[in-house]
Backbone as ProteinMPNN parsed JSONL, in Angstrom:
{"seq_chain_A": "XXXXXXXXXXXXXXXXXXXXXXXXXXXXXXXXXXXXXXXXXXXXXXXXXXXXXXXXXXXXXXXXXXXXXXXXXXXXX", "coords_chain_A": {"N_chain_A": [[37.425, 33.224, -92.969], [34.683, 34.265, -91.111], [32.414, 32.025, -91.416], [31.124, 29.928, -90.057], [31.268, 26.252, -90.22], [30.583, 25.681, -92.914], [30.022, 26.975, -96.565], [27.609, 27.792, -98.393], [27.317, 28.133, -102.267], [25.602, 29.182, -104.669], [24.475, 27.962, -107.406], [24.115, 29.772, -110.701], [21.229, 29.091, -113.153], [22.15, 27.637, -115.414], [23.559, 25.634, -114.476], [23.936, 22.245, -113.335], [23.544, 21.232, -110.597], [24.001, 18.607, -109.139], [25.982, 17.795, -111.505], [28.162, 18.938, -111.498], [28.665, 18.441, -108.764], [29.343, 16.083, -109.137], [31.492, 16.017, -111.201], [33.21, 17.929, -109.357], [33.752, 15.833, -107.295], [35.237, 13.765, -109.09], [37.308, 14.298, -109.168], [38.995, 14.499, -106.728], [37.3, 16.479, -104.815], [35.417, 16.933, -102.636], [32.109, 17.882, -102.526], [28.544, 19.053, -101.503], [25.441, 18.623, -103.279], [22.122, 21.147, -102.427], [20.189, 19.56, -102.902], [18.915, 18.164, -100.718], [18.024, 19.176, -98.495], [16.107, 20.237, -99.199], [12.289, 20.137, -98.604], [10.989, 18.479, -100.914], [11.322, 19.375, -103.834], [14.357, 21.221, -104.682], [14.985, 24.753, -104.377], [16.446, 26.011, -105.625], [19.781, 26.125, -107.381], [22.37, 24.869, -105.932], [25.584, 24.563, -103.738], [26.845, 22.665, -100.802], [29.746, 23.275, -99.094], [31.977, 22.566, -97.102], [34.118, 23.336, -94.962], [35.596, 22.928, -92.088], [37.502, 21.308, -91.353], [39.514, 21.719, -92.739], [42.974, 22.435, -94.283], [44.065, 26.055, -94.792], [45.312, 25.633, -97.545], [44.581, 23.381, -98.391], [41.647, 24.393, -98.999], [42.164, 26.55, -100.711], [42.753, 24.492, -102.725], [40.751, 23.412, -103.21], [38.903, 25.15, -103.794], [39.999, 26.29, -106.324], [39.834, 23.586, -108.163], [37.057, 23.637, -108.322], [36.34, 26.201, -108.979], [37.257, 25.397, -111.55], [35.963, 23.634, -112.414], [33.754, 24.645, -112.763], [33.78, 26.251, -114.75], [34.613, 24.212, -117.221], [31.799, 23.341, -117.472], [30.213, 25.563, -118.14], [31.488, 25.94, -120.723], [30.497, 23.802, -121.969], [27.92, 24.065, -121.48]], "CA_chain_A": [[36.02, 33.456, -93.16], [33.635, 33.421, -90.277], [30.685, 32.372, -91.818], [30.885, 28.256, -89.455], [32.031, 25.103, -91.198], [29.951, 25.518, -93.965], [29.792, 27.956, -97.041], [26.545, 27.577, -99.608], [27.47, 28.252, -103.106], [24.335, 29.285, -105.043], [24.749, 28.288, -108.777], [23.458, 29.883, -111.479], [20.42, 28.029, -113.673], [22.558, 26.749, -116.62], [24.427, 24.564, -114.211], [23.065, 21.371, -112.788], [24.147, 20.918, -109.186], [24.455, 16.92, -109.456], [26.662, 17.448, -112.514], [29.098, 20.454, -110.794], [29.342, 17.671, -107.736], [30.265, 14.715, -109.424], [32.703, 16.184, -111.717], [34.563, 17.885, -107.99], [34.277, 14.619, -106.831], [35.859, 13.058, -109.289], [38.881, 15.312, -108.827], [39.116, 14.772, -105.417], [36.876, 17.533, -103.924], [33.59, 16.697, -101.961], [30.932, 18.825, -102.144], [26.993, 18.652, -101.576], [23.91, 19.705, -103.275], [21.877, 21.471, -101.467], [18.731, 18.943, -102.744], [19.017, 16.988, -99.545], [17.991, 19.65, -97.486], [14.95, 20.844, -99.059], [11.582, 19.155, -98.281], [10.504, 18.535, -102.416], [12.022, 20.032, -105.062], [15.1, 22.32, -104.395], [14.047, 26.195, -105.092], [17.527, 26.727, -106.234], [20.302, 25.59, -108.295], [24.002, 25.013, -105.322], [26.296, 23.203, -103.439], [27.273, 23.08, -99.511], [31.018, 23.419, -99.23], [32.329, 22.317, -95.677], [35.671, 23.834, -94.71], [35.63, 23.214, -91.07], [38.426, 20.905, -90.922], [40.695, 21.744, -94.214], [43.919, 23.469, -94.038], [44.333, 26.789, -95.775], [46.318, 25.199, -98.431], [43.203, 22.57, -99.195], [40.397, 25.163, -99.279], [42.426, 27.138, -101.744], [42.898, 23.68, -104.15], [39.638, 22.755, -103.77], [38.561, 26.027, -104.474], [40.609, 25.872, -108.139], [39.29, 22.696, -108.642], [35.931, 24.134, -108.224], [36.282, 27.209, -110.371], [37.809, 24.506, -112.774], [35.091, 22.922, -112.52], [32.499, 25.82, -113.397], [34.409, 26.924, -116.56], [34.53, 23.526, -117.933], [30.734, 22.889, -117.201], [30.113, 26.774, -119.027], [31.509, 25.781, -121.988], [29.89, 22.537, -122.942], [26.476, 24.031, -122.237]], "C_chain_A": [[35.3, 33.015, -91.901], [32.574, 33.301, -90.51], [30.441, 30.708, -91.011], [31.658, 27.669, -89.949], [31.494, 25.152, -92.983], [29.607, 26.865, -94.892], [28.522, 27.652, -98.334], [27.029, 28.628, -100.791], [26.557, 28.449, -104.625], [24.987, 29.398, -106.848], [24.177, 28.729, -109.877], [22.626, 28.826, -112.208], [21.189, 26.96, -114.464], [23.2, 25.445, -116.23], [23.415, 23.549, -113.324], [24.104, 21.035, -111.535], [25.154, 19.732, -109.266], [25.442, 16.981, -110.185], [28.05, 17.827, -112.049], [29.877, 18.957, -109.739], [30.278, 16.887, -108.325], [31.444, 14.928, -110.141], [33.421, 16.713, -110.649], [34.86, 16.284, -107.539], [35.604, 13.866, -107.793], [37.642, 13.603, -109.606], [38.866, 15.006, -107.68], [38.515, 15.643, -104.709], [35.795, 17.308, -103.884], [32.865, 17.686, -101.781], [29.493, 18.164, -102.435], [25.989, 18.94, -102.249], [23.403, 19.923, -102.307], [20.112, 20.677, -101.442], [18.414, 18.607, -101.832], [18.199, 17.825, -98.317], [16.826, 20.647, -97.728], [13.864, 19.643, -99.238], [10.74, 19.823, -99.706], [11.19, 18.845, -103.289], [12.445, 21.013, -104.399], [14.102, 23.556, -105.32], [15.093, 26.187, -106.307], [18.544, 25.708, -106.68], [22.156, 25.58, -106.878], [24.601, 23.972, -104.793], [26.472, 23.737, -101.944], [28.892, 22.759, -99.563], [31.363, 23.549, -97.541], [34.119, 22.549, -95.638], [36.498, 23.916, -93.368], [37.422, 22.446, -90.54], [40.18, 20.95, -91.79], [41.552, 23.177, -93.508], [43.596, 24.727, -94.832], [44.343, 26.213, -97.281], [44.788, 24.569, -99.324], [42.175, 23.418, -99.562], [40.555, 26.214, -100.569], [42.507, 25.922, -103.573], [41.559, 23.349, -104.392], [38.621, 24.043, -104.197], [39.154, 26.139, -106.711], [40.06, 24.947, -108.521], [37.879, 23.215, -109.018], [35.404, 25.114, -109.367], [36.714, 25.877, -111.636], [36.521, 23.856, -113.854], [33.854, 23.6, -113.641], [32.643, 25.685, -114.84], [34.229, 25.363, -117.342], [33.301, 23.192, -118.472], [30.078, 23.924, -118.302], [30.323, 26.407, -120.125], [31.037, 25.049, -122.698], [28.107, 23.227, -122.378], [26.075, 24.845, -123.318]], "O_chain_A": [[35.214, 31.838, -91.55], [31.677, 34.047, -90.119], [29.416, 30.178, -91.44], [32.75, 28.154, -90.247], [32.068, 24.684, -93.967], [29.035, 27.803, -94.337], [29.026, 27.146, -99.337], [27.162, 29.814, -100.491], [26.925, 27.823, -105.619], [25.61, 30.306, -107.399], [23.433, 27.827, -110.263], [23.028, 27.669, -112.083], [21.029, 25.747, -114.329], [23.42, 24.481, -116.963], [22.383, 23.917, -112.763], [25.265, 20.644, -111.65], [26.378, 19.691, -109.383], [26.269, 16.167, -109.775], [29.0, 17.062, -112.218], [31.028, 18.527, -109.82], [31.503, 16.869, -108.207], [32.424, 14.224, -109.899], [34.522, 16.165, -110.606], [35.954, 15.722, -107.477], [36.679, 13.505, -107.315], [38.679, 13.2, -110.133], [38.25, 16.026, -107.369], [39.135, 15.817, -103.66], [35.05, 17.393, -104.86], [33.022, 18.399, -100.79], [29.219, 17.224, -103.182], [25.378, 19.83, -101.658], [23.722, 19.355, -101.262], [19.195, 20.88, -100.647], [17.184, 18.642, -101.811], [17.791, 17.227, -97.321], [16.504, 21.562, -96.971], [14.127, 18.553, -99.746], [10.156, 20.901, -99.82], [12.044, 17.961, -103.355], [11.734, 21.721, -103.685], [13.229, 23.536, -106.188], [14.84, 26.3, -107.506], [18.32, 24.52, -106.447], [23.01, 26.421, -107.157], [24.41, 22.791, -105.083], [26.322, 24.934, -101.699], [29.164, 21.772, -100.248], [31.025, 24.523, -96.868], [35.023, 21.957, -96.228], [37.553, 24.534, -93.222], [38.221, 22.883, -89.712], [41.309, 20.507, -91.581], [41.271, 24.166, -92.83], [42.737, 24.509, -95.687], [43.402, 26.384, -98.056], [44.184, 24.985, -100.312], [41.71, 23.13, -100.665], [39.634, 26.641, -101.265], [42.407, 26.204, -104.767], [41.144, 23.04, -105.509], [37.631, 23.833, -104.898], [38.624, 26.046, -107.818], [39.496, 25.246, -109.573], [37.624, 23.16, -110.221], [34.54, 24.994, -110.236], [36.025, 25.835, -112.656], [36.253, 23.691, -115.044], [33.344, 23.26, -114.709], [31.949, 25.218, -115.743], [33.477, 25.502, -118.307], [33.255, 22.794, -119.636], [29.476, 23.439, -119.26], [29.327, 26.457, -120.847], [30.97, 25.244, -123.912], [27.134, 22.773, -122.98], [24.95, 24.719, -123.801]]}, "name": "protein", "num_of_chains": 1, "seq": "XXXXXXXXXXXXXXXXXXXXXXXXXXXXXXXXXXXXXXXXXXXXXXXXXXXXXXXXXXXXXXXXXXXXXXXXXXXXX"}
């Protein structure tokens, strides 16, 4: 992908950014909201996803984790 180091991940409403993160985190996979980087209240509902230094291999687990993530988040709302 040449889109830099960084891919933004724009999540639908139902999901809460904060919630999405902390459950990757607590799998092992770091990702950002993107609150940090608007001045007030985000518009939108995502995450920043930095891939600049991950192997293949990692960008594909932390991708699964990720989707993992979604679906679990989907069903309990």
């Amino acid at each position: 992908m040449d889109a830099g180091f960084h891919v933004f991940l724009e999540l639908p409403e139902q999901f809460r950014a904060a919630d999405i993160a902390a459950s990757c985190e607590a799998l092992g996979v770091a990702v950002q909201t993107i609150e940090r980087y608007y001045l007030g209240s985000a518009a939108r509902q995502g995450l920043l996803l930095g891939y600049g230094t991950l192997s293949l291999d990692d960008i594909r687990r932390g991708a699964q984790v990720i989707l993992e993530v979604l679906k679990r988040h989907s069903v309990a709302s």
